[in-house]
N, C-alpha and C positions, 0 to 999 in steps of 0.2 A: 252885179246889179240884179235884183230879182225883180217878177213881172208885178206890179200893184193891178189888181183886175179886181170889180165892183161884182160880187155876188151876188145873185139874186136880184138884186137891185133894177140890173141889166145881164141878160144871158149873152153871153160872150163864147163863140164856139173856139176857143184854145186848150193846148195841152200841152206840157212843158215847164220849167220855172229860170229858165233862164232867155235873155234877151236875145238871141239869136234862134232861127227857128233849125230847125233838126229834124231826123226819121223822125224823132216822135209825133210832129207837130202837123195841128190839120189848119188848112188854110181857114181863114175867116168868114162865115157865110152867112147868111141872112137865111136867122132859125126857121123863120116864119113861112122858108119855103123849102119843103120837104125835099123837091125833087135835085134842089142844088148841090150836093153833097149826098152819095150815094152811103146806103151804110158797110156794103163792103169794103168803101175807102175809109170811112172812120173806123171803123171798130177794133181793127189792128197797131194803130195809133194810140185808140181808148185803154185798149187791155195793157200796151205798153207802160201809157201813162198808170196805170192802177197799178203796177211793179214798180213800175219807179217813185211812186208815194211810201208805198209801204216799207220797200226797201231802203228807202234814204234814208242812214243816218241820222244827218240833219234834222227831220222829224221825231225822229222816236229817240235819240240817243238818251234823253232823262231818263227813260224804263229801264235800259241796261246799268245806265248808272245809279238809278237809284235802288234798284233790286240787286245788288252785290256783282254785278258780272263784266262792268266795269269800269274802270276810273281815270281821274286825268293824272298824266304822268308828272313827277315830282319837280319837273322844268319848267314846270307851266305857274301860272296862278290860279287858283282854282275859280271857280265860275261861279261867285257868287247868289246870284239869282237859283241857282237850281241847288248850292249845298245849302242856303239857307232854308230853302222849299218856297220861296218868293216869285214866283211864277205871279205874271202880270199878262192883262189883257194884249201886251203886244211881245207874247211869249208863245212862241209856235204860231203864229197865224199861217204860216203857210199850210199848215195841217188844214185847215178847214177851206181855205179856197185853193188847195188844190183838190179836195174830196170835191167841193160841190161842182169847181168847172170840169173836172174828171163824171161826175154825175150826169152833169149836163149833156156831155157828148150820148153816154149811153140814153138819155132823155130824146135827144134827137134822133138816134138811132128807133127808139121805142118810136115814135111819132112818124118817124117816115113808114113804118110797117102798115099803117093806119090808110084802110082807105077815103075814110072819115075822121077825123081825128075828135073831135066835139061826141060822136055815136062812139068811139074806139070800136070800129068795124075792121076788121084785122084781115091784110093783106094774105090767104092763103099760101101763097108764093112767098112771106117773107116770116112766114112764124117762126123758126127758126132762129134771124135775129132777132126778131120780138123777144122770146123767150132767155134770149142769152141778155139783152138792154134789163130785163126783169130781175137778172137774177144776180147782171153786176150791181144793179141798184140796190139791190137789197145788200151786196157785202159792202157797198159806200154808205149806208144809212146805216147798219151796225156799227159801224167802226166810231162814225160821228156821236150818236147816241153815247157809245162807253166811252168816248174821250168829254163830251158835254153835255147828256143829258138833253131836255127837252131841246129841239131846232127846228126848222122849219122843215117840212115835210109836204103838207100837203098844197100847198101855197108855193115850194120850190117850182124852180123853172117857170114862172107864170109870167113874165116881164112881158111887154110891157103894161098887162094885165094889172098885175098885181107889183108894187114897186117898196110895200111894206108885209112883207110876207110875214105871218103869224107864225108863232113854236108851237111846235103839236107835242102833246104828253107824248115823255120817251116810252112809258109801255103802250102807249095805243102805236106808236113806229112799230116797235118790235110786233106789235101783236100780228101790223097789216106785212110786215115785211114775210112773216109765215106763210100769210095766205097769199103773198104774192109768186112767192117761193114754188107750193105747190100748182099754181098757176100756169108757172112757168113750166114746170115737169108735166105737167098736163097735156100744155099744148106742145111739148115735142115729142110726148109720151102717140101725141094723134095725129101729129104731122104726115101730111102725107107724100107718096116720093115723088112727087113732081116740086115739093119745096127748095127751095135754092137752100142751098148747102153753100155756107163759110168758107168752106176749103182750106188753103194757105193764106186768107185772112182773118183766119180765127188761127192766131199765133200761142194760143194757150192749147186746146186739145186736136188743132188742124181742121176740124171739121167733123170730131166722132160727138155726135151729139148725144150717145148714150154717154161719155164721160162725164158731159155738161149733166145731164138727166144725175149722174152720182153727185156733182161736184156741189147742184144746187141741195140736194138731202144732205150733205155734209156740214154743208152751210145753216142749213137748217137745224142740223143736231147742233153746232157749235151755240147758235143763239138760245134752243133751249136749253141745253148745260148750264149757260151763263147764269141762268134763275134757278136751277136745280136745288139751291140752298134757299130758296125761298120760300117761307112756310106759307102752306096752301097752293103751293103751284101744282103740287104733282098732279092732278087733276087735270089740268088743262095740258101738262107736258105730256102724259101719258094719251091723251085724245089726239093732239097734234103729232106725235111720233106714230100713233097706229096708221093715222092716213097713207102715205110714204115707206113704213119702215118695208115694204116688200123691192124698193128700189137700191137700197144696200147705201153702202156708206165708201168712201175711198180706203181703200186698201194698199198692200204690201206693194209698191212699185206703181202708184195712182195718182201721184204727187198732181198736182195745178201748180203748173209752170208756163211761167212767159218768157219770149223769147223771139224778139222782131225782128231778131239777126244781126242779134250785138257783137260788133267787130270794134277793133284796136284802133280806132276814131276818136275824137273829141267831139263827146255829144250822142256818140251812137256804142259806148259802153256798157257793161250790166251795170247798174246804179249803185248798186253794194260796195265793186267795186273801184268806182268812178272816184267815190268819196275821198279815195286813202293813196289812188295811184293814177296818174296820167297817160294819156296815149302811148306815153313815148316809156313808159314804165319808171317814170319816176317816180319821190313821194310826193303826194300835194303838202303843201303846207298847212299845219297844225289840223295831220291824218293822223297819220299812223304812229307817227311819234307823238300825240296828245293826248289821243285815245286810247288806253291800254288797259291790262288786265283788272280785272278787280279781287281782290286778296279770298271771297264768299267762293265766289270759282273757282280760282286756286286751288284752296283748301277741300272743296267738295270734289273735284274729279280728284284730288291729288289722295283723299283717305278713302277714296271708291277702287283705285286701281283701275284706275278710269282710259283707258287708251284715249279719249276723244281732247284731251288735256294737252296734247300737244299739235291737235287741229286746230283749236280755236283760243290759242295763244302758244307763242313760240319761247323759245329758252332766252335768257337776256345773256349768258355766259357758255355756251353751248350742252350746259346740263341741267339748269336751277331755272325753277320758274316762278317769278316773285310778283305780286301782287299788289294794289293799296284800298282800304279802304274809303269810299269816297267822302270828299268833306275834310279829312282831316286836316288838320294843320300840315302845313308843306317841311317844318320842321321835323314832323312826327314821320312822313311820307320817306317810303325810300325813294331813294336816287332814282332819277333815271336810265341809267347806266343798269341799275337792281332790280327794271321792271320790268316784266315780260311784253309786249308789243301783241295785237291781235294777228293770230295764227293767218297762216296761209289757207289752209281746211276753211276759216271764217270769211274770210275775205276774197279767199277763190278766184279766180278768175276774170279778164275781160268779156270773154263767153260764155260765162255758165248763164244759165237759167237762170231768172230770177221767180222766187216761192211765193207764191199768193196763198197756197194753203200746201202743208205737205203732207205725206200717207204718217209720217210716225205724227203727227199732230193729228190727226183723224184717230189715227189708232189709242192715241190718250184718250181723246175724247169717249171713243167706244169703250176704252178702258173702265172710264169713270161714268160711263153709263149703265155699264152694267155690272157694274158694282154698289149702285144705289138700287139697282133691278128698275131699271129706266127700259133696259132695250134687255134680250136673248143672250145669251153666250158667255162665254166665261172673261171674268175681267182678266183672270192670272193669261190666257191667251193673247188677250188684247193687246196688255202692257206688256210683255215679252217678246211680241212685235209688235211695238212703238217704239222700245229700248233698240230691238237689232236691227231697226229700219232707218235709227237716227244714227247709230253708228257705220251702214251702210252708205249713208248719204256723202262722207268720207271714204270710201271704200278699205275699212277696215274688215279684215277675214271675217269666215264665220266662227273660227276657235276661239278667237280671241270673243268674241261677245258672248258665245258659251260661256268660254269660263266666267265672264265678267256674273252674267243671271247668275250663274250658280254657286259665287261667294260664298261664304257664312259670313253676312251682313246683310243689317235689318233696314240699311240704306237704297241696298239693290235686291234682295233675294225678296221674290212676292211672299213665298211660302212664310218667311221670318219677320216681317211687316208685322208688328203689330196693331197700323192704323194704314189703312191700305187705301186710302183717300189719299191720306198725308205721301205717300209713295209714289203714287200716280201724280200729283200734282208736282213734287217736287223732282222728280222725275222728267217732269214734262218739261220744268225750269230750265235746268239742263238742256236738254236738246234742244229749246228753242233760241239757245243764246245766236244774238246775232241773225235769228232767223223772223221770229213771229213777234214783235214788241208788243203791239195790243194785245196777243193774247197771256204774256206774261204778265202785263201790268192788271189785266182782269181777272185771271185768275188768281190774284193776289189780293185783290180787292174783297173778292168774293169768298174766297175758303183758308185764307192766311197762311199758306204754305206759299213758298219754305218760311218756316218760322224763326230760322238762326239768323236771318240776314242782317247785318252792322247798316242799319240807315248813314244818313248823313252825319258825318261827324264833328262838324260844324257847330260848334259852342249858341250861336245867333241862330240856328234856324227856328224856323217860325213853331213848328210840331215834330212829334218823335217819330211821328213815321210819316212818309210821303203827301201829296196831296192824292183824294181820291178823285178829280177831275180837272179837268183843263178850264180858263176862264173865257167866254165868249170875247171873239179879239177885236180888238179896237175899232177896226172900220166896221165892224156890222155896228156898234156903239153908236159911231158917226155917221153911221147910214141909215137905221133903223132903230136907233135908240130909244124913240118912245115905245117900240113891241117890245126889244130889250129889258127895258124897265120893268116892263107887268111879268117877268120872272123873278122880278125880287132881287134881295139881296145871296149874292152866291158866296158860299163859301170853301175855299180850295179845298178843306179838311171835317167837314160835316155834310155838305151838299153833297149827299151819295147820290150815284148813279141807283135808278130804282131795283137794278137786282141784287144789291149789295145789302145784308142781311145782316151784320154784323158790324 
């Protein structure tokens, strides 16, 4: 049974998606009064909940399946709705109420900082969270944007104020979420030490607020990358990266991880994976045996000589590892006795960390930065540790990643790339299996790497390649339908997201 909660509509201080409350869960308080809920008790709860969105399965599994990396096993029926590319407004809704009440908490956090709230007169004593409530919002207000395009923004959180909240243009989001960005670096950049410090309820960096100071310019380069291929931007991306670029980016062993002290519980798991396996280390039901390899994967670590090929899917026979395109006819599919299962490497742990952003994703990003001559430094550097920093993440040697860079292949070796865009991004495909879904599914939107991928194989699907966004979900329809409306008619496979160029 999952939670139904009214967006926007009415703020609602919950976090969670299931009906039993748990570590992650903050009791219910009356928004309206700052002093009732401290932000030291939310925001370790908040950060949780922002892993366990991003993490679940449940949410994102369309990206992995429909980007080659993985599919439903040949026992199953296949899932109509996603091989046709039939996504409907009551398709993913939990993706967006749980961003905005995940939003929300960090809103209330921002607002209790406030000695004024109406002046936004800022708590000296609490900029600190301030600036961390700034910085989560702006990675909850990107993610929304690239999933739907224009949403409500300035108008969120306003209940009982405002109870039809207006869509604000997704580039005027992106534009303010920059300068909220540097906002937030600012004021921890000036904070002074008598500021209360996080500690061990900041379960992402403990309480090093120079990590926060990288994590949020990381964030910031990610969302300008996103436009990179947008003709005319570099102008504005080159002005917004000077401000900042003296603050550095995440680096080799800088990952942003969360981690509220996920134990072998029901409910208090890493979310990854919760999905596929039970307290009691069982399998859940239609996990781990439903969800499995996708044939695109396969095949690419498998002509890579790829060590990572047997982290993040395991052998179905103790040496063969088999794959399916997704969509295809179940008669075409092999068995699933034939198909390889998602890797232990992938699926990790009841403890592990869960990734809100990691260093070899950072290190793409730098990669493909400065390879358009966005930022300083060398791309062949970047992407060579992006590659041995994803293979590190498994704790694969360092020989073994040597040799891997230095093949003779134009799939892995920088130097033999003859399109070193297309290498970095596909590349990045890779490592992010099972780890970054939104940022596979936009970087694909955007720059069409990997370009071999087998869409759906589905005779009836609607288009030949995926949808490029998600559709506004039914209850805002029902709840705010008339602002709904003055967006127009959306469509799954034309209605780009604004920094999609192509």
């Amino acid at each position: 049974m999952k939670k139904t909660i009214i967006i926007l509509s009415a703020f609602v201080l919950l976090i969670g998606n299931s009906c039993k409350k748990d570590f992650l869960s903050v009791n219910e308080k009356n928004p309206n009064s700052a002093s009732e809920v401290t932000a030291k008790l939310i925001l370790p709860a908040a950060l949780g909940a922002s892993a366990a969105i991003i993490n679940n399965p449940d949410r994102f599994n369309f990206v992995y399946l429909w980007h080659g990396l993985w599919s439903i096993s040949g026992g199953y029926s296949q899932p109509n709705d996603l091989t046709q590319y039939n996504i409907r407004n009551s398709s993913y809704e939990g993706n967006w109420t749980e961003f905005y009440v995940n939003g929300g908490n960090y809103n209330y956090i921002e607002n209790s900082c406030y000695t004024d709230i109406k002046e936004k007169t800022v708590n000296p004593l609490k900029v600190n969270y301030l600036a961390i409530a700034k910085i989560m919002k702006a990675w909850i207000f990107h993610n929304l944007v690239d999933a739907y395009g224009n949403v409500p923004y300035t108008d969120a959180f306003q209940a009982p104020d405002v109870l039809k909240p207006k869509y604000d243009p997704q580039q005027a989001i992106y534009e303010d979420l920059v300068v909220k960005l540097d906002e937030a670096i600012s004021q921890l950049n000036s904070a002074s030490v008598d500021a209360e410090n996080p500690g061990a309820n900041d379960v992402m960096f403990a309480g090093d607020m120079s990590k926060w100071v990288v994590f949020a310019n990381t964030l910031k380069l990610r969302i300008l990358m996103h436009q990179s291929d947008w003709e005319g931007r570099s102008g504005y991306i080159a002005e917004k990266i000077a401000t900042t670029i003296g603050e550095g980016f995440i680096g080799a062993g800088e990952s942003a991880l969360v981690n509220p002290g996920y134990s072998q519980s029901t409910g208090k798991m890493n979310p990854f994976y919760a999905n596929f396996y039970a307290a009691d280390a069982t399998t859940v039901a239609d996990g781990i045996k439903y969800t499995m390899a996708g044939l695109d994967g396969i095949d690419f670590y498998n002509s890579n000589s790829d060590e990572r090929l047997g982290y993040f899917y395991s052998t179905y026979d103790g040496s063969t590892y088999g794959g399916n395109y997704f969509g295809d006819l179940v008669e075409n599919l092999a068995s699933a006795a034939e198909t390889s299962e998602l890797g232990v490497g992938m699926v990790g742990t009841y403890d592990r960390s869960a990734v809100i952003l990691s260093d070899f994703e950072s290190l793409f990003l730098q990669a493909e930065a400065a390879q358009k001559g966005i930022i300083a430094g060398s791309a062949k550097v970047f992407y060579e540790q992006a590659v041995t920093q994803s293979f590190k993440y498994f704790g694969i040697h360092d020989t073994i990643i040597t040799h891997y860079l230095e093949q003779e292949n134009t799939s892995v070796n920088f130097d033999q790339a003859p399109n070193k865009i297309e290498l970095i991004m596909t590349q990045k495909w890779a490592a992010l299996n099972g780890i970054s879904p939104m940022e596979i599914w936009t970087d694909y939107r955007r720059s069409g790497y990997p370009n071999f991928i087998h869409f759906a194989q589905d005779v009836n699907r609607k288009n030949d390649t995926p949808p490029v966004r998600l559709l506004y979900p039914q209850r805002e329809l029902d709840l705010n339908g008339d602002v709904v409306a003055g967006e127009g008619t959306i469509n799954l496979f034309s209605s780009k997201i604004f920094w999609q160029s192509r």
